[in-house]
C-alpha positions in Angstrom: 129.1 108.1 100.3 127.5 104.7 100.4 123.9 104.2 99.3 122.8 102.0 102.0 121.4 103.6 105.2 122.4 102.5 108.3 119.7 101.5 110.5 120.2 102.6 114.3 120.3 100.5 116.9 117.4 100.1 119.6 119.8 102.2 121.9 121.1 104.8 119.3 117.1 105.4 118.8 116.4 105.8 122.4 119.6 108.6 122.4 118.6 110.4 119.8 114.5 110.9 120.7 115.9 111.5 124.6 118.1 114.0 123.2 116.6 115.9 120.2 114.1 118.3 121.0 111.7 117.6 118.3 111.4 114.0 119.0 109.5 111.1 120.2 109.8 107.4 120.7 107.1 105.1 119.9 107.0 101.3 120.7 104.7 99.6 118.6 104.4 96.5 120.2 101.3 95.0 122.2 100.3 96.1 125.5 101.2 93.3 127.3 104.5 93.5 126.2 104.9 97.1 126.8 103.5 96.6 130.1 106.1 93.7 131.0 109.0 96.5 130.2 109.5 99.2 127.9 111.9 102.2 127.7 111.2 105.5 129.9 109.4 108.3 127.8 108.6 105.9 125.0 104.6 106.0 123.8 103.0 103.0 123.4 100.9 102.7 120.1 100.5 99.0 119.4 100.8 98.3 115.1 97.5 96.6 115.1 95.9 100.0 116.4 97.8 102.1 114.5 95.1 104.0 112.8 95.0 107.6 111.8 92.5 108.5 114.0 94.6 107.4 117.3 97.7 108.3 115.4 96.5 111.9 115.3 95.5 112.3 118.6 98.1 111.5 120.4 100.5 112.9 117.8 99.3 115.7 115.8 102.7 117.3 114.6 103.3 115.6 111.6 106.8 117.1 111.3 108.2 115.4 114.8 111.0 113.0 114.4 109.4 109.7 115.4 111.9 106.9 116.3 110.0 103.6 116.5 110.9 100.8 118.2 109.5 97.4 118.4 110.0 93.5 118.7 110.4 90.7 116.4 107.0 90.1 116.4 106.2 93.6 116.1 108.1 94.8 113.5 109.0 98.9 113.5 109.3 98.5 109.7 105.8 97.7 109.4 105.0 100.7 111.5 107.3 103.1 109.8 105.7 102.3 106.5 102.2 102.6 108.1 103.3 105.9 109.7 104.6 107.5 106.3 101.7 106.5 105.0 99.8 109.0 107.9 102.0 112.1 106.5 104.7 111.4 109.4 107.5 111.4 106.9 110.2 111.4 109.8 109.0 108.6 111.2 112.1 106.4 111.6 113.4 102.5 112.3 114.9 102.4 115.6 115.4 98.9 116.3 114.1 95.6 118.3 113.4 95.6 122.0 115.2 92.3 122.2 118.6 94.1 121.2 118.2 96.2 124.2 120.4 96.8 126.8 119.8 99.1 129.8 116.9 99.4 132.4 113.4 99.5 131.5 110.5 100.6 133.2 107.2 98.6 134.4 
């Protein structure tokens, strides 16, 4: 067993909060960018307005797996970190909008 974690892919995220049904997929990047083209189902919840307070509300089930996805720019790491912080401890990486391939919605 190796001690490094794999991180998912953008698309392997995407599969696994479409198909688990405890789930969710969060894109943490800007509006604008979401709005240019973002992945069916995914929540929008931009890192520099991640606080609690909006966190909880739109999420209040601490316990849901929470696959986040992001850019570059707007790095899912940083979000995952900020997340655990919150109490969502299965908040997960799921990779960089730029590595996606597939049809995105407007």
């Amino acid at each position: 067993m190796s001690i490094f974690k794999k991180k998912l892919t953008v698309n392997e995220a995407i599969n696994k909060a479409h198909t688990s049904q405890n789930a969710l997929l969060i894109d943490c990047r800007i509006k604008e960018e979401y709005s240019h083209g973002h992945v069916a189902g995914a929540i929008n919840i931009p890192l520099e307005k991640m606080t609690a307070d909006r966190v909880l509300r739109r999420i209040p089930d601490k316990e849901k797996e929470l696959y986040i996805i992001g850019s570059y720019s707007y790095k899912p790491q940083n979000a995952v970190r900020t997340l655990k912080k919150m109490g969502y401890k299965r908040a997960v990486f799921g990779g960089y909008m730029e590595e996606h391939y597939g049809v995105l919605k407007k």
